[in-house]
TIROKOL-644569 format. One line per field, with one value per atom (N, C-alpha, C, O): atom name; residue number from 1; x, y, z; residue in one letter. Coordinates in pm, 1 decimal, padded with zeros to 6 digits. Example, Ala and Ser with C-alpha at 12.3 -4.5 7.8 and 13.67 -1.06 7.14 Angstrom:
site <- c(N, CA, C, O, N, CA, C, O)
pos <- c(1, 1, 1, 1, 2, 2, 2, 2)
px <- c(01319.0, 01230.0, 01320.0, 01423.6, 01285.0, 01367.0, 01290.0, 01340.9)
py <- c(-00569.0, -00450.0, -00330.0, -00331.9, -00225.0, -00106.0, 00003.0, 00113.8)
pz <- c(00780.0, 00780.0, 00780.0, 00846.5, 00708.0, 00714.0, 00787.0, 00803.9)
code <- c(A, A, A, A, S, S, S, S)
***
This chain:
site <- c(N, CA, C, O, N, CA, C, O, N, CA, C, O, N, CA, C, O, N, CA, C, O, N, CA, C, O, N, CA, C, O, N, CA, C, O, N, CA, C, O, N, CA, C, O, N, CA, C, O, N, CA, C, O, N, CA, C, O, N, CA, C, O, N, CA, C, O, N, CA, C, O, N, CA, C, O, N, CA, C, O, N, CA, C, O, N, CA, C, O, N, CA, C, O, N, CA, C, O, N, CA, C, O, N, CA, C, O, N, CA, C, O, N, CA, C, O, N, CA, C, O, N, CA, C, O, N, CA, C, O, N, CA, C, O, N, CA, C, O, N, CA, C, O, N, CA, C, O, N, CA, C, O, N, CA, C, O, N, CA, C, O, N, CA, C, O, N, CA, C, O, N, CA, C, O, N, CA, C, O, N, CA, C, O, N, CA, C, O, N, CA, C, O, N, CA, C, O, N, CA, C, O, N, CA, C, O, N, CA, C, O, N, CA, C, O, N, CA, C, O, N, CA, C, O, N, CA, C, O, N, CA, C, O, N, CA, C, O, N, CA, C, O, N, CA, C, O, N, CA, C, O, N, CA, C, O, N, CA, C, O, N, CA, C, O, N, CA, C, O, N, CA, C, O, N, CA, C, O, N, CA, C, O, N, CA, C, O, N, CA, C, O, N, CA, C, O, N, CA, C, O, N, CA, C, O, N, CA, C, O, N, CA, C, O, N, CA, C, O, N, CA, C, O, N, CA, C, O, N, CA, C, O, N, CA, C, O, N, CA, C, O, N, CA, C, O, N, CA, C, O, N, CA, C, O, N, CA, C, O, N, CA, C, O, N, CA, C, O, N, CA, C, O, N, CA, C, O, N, CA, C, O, N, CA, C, O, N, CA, C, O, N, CA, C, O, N, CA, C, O, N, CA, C, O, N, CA, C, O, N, CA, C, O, N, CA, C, O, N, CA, C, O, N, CA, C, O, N, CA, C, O, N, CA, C, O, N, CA, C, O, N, CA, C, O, N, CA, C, O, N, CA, C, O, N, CA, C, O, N, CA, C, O, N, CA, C, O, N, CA, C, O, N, CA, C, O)
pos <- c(1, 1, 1, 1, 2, 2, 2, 2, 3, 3, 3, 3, 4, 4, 4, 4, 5, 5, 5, 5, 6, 6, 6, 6, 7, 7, 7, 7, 8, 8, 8, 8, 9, 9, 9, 9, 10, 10, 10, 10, 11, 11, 11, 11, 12, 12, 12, 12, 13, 13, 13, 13, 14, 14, 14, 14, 15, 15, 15, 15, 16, 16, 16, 16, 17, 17, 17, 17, 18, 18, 18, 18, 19, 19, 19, 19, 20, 20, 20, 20, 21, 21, 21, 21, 22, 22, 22, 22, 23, 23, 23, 23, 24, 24, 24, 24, 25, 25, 25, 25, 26, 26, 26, 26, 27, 27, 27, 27, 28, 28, 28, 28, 29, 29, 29, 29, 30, 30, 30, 30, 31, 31, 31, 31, 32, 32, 32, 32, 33, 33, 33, 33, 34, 34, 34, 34, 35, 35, 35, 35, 36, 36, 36, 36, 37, 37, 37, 37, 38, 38, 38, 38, 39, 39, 39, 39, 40, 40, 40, 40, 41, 41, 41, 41, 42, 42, 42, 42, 43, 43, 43, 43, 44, 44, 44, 44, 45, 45, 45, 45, 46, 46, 46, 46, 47, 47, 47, 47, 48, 48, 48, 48, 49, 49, 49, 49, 50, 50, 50, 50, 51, 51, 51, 51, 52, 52, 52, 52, 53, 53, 53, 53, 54, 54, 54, 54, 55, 55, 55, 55, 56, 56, 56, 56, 57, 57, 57, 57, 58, 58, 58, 58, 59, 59, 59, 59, 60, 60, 60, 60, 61, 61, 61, 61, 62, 62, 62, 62, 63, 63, 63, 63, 64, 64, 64, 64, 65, 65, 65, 65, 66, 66, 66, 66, 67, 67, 67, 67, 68, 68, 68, 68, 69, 69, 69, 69, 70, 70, 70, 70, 71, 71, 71, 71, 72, 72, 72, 72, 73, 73, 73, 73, 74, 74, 74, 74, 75, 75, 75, 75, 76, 76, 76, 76, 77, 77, 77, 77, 78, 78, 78, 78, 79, 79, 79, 79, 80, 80, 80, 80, 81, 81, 81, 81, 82, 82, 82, 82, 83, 83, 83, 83, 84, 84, 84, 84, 85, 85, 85, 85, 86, 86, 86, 86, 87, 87, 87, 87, 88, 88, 88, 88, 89, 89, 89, 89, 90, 90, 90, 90, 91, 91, 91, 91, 92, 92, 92, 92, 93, 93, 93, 93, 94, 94, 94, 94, 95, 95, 95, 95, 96, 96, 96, 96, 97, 97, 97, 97, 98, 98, 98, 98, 99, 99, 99, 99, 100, 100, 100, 100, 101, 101, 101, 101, 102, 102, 102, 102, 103, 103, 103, 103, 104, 104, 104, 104, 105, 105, 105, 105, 106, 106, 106, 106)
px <- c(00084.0, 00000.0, 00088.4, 00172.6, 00095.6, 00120.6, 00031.4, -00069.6, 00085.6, -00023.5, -00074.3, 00022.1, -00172.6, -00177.8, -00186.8, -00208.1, -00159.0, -00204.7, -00313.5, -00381.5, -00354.5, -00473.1, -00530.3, -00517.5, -00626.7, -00644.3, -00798.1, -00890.5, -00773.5, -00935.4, -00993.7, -00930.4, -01135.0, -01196.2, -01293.9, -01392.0, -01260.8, -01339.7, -01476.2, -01471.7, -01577.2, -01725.0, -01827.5, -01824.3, -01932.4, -02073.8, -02067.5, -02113.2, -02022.0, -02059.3, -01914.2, -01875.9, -01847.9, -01714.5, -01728.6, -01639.5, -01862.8, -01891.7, -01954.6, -01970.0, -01983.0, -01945.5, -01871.7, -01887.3, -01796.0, -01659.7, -01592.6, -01590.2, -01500.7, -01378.4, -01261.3, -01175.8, -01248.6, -01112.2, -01118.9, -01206.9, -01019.6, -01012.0, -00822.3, -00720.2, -00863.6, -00740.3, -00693.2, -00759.0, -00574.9, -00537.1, -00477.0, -00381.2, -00552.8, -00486.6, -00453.1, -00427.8, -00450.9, -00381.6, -00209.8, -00119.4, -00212.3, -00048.6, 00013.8, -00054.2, 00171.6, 00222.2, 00258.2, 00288.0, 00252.7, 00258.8, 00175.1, 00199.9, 00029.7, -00036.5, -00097.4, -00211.1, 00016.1, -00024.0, -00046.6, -00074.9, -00031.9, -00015.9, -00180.8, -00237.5, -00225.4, -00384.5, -00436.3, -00363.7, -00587.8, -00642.4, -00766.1, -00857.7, -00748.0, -00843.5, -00758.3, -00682.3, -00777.7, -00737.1, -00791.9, -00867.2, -00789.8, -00846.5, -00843.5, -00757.4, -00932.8, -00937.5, -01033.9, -01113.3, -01033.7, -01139.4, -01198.8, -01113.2, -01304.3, -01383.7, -01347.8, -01356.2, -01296.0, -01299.9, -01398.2, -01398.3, -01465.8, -01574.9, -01581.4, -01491.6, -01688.1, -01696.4, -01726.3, -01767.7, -01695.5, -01715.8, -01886.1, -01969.3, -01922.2, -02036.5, -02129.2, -02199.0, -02139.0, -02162.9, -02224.6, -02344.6, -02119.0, -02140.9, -02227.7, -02242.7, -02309.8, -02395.2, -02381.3, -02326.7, -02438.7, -02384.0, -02278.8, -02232.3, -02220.2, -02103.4, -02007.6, -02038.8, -01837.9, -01789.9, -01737.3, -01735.0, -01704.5, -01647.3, -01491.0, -01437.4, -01414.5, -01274.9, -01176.9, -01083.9, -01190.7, -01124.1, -01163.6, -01090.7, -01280.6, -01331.0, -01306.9, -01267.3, -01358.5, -01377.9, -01301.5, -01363.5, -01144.8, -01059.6, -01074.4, -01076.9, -01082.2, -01083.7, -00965.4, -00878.7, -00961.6, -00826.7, -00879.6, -00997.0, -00770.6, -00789.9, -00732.6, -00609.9, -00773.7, -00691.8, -00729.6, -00845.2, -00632.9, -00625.3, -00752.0, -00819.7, -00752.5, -00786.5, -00949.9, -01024.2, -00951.8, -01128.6, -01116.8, -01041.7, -01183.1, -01237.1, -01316.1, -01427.5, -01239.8, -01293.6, -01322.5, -01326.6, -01343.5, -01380.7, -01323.4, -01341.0, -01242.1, -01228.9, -01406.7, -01450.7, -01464.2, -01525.1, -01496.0, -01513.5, -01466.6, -01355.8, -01492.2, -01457.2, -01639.8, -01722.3, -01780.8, -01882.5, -01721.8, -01732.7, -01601.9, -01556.5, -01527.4, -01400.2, -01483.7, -01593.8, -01363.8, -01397.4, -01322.0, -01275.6, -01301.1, -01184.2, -01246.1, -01331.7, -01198.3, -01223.9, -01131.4, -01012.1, -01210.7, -01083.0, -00993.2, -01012.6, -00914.5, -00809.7, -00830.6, -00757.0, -01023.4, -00984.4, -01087.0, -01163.0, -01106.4, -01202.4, -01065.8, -01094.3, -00924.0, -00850.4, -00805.5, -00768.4, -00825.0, -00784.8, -00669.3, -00606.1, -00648.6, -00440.5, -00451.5, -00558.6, -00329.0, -00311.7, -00271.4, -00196.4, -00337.6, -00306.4, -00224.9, -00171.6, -00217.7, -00166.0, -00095.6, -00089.7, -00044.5, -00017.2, -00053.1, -00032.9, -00102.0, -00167.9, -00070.2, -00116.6, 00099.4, 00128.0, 00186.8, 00227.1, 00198.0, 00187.2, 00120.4, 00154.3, -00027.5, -00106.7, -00199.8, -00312.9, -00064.2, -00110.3, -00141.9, -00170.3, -00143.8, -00139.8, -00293.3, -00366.3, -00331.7, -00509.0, -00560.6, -00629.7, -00538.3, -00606.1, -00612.5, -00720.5, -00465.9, -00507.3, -00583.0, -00658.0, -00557.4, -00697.7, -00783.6, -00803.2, -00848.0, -00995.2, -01037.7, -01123.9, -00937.5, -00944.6, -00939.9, -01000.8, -00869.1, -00859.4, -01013.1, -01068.6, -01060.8, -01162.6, -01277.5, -01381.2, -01292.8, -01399.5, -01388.0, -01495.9, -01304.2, -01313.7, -01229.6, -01138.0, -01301.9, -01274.6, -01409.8, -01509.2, -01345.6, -01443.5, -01576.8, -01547.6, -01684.5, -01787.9, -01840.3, -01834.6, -01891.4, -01932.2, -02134.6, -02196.1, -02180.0, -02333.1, -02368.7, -02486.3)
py <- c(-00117.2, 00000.0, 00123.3, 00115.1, 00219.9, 00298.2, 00442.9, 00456.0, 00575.2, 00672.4, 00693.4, 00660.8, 00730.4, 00765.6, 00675.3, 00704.3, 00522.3, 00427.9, 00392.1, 00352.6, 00397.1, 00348.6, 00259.9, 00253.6, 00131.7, 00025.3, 00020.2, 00099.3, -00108.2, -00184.7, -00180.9, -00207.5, -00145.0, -00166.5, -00274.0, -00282.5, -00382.1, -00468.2, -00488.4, -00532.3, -00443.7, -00433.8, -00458.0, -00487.8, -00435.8, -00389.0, -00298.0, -00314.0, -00218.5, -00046.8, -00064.8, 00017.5, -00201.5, -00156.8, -00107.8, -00041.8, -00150.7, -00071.9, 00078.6, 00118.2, 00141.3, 00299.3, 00382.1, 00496.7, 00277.2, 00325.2, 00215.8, 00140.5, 00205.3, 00098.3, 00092.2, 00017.9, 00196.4, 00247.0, 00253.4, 00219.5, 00296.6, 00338.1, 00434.3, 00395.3, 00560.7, 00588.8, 00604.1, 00693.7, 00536.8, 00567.4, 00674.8, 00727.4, 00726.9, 00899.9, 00908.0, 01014.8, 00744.4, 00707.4, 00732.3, 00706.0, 00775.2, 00804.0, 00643.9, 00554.8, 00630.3, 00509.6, 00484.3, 00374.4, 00645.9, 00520.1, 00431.0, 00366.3, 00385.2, 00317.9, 00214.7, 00182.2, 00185.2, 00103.7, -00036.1, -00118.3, -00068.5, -00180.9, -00234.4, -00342.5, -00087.5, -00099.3, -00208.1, -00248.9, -00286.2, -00343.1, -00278.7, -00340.9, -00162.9, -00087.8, 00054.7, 00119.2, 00101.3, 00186.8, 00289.8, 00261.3, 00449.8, 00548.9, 00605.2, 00676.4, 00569.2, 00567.9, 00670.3, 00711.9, 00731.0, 00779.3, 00712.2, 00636.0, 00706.0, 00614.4, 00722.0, 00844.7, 00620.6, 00760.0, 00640.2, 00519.7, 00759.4, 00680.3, 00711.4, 00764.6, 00670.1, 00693.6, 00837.0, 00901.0, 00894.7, 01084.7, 01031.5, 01104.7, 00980.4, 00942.7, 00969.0, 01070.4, 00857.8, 00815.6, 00940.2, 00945.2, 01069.4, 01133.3, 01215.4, 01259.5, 01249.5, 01338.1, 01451.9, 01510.6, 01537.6, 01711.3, 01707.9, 01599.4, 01807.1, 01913.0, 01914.5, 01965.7, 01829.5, 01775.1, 01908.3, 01987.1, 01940.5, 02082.5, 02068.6, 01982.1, 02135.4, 02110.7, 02085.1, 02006.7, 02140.5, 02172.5, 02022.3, 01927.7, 02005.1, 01922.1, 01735.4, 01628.2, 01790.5, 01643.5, 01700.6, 01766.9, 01681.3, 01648.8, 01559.8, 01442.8, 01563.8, 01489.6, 01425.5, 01497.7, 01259.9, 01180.3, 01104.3, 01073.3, 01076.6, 00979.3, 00812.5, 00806.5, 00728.9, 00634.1, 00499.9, 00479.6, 00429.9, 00337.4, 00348.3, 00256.7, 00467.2, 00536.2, 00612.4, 00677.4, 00568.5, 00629.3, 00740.2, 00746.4, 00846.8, 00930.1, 00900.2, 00849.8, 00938.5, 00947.0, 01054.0, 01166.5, 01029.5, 01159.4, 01120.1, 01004.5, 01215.6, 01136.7, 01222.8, 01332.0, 01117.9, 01081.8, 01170.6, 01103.2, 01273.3, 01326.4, 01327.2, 01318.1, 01341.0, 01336.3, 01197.9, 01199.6, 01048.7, 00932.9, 00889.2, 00783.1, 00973.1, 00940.5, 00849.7, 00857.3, 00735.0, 00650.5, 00522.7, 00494.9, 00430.7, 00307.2, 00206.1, 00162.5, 00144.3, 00036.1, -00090.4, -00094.1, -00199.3, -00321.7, -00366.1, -00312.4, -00447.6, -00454.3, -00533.7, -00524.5, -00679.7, -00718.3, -00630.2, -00696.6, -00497.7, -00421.2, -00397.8, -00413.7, -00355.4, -00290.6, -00476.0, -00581.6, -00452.2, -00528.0, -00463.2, -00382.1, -00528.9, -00501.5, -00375.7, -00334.6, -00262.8, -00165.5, -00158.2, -00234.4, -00050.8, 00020.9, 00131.1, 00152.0, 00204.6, 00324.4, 00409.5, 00379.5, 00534.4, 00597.4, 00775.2, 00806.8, 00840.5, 00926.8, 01045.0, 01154.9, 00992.6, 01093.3, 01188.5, 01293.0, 01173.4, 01322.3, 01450.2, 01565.3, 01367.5, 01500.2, 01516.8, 01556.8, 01453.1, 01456.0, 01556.6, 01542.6, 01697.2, 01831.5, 01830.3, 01860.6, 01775.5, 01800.9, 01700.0, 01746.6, 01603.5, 01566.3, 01606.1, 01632.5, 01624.2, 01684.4, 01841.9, 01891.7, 01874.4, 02012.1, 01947.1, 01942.8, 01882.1, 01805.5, 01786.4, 01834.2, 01707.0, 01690.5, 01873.2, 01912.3, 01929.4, 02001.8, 02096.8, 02140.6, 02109.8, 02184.9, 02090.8, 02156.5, 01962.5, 01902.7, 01905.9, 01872.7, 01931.3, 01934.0, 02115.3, 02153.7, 02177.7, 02342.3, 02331.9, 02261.8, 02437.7, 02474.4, 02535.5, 02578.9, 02536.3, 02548.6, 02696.7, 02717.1, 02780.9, 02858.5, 02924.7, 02955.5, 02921.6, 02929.6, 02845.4, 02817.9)
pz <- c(00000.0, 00000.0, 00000.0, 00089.4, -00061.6, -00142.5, -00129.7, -00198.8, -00015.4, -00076.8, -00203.2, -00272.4, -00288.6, -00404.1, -00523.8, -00641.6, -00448.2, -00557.3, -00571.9, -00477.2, -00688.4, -00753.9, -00784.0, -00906.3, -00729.8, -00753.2, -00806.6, -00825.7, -00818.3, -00892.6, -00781.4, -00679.1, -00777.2, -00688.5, -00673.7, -00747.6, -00549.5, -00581.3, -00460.4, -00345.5, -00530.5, -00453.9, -00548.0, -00667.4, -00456.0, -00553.6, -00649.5, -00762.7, -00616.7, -00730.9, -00834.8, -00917.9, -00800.3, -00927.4, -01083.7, -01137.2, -01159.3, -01238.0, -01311.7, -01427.2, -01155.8, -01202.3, -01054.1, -01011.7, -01007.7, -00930.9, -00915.0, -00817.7, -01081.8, -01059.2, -01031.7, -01079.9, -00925.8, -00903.4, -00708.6, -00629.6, -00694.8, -00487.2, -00533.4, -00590.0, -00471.9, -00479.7, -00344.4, -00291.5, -00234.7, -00142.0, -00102.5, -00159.1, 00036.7, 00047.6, 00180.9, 00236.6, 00262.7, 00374.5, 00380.9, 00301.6, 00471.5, 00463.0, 00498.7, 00549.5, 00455.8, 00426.7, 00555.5, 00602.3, 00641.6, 00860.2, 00883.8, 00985.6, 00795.0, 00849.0, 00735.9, 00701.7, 00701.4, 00589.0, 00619.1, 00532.0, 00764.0, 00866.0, 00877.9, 00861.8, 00917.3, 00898.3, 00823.8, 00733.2, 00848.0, 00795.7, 00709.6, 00655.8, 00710.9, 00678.7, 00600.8, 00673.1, 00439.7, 00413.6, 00371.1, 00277.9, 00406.3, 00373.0, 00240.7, 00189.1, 00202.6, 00042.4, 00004.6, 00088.9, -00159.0, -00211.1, -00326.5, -00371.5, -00393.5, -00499.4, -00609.3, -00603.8, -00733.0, -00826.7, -00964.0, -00989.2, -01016.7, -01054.1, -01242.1, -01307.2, -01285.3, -01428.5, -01429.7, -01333.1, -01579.4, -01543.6, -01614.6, -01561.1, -01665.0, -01724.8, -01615.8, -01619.8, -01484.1, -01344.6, -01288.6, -01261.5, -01266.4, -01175.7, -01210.4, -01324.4, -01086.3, -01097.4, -01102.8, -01009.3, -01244.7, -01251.2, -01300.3, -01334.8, -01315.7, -01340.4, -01219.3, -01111.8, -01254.2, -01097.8, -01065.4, -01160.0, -00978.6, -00910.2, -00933.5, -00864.3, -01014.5, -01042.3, -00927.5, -00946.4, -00821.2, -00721.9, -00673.8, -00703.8, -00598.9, -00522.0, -00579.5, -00533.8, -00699.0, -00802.7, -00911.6, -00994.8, -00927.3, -01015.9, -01148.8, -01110.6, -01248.3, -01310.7, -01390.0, -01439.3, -01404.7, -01456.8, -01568.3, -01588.2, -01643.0, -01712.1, -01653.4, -01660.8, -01618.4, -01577.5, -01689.8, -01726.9, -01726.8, -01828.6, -01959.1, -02005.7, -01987.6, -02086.7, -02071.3, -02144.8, -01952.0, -01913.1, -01853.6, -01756.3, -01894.6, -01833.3, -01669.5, -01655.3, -01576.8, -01426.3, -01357.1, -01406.8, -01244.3, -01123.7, -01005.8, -00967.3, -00927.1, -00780.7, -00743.8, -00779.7, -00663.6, -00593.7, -00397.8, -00296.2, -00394.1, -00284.5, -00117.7, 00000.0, -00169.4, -00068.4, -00036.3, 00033.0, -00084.7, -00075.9, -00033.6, -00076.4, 00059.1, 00168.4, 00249.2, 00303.8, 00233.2, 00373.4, 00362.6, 00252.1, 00474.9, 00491.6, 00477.0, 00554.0, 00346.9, 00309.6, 00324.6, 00294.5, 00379.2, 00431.6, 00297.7, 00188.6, 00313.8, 00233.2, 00109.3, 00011.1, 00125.4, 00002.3, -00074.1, -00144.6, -00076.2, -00132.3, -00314.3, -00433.0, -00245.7, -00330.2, -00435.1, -00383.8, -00553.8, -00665.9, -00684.5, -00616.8, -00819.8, -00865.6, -00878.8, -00923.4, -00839.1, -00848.4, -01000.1, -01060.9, -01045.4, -01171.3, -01203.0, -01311.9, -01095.1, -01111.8, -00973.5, -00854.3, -01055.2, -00877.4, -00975.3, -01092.5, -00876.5, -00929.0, -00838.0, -00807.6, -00794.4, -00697.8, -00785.7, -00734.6, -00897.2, -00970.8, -00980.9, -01008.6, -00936.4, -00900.1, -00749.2, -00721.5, -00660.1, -00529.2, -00461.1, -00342.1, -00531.0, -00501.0, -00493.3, -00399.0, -00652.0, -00672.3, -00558.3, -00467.6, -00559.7, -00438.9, -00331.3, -00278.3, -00256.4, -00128.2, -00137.1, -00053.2, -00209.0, -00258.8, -00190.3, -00068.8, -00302.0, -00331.6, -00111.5, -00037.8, -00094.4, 00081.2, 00163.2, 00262.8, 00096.3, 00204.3, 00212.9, 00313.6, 00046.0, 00015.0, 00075.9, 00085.6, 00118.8, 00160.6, 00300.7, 00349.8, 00385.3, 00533.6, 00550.5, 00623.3, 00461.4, 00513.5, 00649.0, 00668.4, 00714.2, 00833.7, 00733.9, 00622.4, 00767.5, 00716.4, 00819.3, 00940.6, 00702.1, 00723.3, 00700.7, 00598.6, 00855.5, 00820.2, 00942.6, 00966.4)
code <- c(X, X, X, X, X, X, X, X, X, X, X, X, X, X, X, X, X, X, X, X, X, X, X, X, X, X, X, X, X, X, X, X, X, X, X, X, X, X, X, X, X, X, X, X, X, X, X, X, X, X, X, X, X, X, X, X, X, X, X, X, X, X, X, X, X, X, X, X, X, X, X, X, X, X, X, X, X, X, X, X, X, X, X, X, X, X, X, X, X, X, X, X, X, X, X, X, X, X, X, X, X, X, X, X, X, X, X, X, X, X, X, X, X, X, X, X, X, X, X, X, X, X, X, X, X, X, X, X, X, X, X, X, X, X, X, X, X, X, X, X, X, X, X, X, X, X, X, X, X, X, X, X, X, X, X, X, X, X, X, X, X, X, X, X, X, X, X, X, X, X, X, X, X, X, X, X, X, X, X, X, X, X, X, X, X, X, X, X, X, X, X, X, X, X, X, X, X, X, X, X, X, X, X, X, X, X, X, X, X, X, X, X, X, X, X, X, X, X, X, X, X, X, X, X, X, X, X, X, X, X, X, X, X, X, X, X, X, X, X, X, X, X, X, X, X, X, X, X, X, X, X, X, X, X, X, X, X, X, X, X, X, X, X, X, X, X, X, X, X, X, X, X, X, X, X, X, X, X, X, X, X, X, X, X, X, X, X, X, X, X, X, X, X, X, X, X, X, X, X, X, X, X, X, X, X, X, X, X, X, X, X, X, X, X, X, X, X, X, X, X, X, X, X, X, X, X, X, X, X, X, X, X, X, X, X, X, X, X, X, X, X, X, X, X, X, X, X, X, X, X, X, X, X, X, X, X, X, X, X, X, X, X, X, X, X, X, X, X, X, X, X, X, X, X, X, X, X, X, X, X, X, X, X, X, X, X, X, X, X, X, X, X, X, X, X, X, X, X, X, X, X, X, X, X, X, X, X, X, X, X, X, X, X, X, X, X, X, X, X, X, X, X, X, X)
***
């Protein structure tokens, strides 16, 4: 396990979120459980994704979305073969995180 790697996701919804990108840091990669985000078909998502929030990738030639308000730890045989590592644009993600747990105002 790998921050920022990108795996198959293996569940119910793997066909319009076939991906999990890990955004667990690598101290706790011990965990049985990893903090992941769903990144999904751009088809899938509902609306117009918010650039900041919902980044959009191409991963093995599909058009995706991270998924950044469907954070949450998924056990370990959820993640299939890793495909990718997306720490090239680990910047947009932790955006995507930081813009979803801003203090809220109202």
């Amino acid at each position: 396990m790998r921050q920022f790697d990108v795996h198959r996701f293996v569940g119910r919804s793997a066909s319009i979120r076939p991906y999990l990108v890990i955004v667990q840091s690598n101290l706790y990669a011990r965990h049985d459980r990893w903090l992941s985000i769903p990144i999904v078909h751009r088809g899938a998502f509902p609306g117009t994704p918010d650039r900041v929030l919902s980044p959009a990738f191409q991963i093995e030639g599909v058009p995706v979305v991270l998924d950044t308000l469907d954070l949450a730890s998924f056990p370990q045989q959820a993640f299939g073969r890793r495909v990718c590592s997306l720490e090239d644009d680990s910047d947009r993600i932790v955006a995507a995180l930081d813009l979803a747990m801003a203090r809220g105002y109202g």
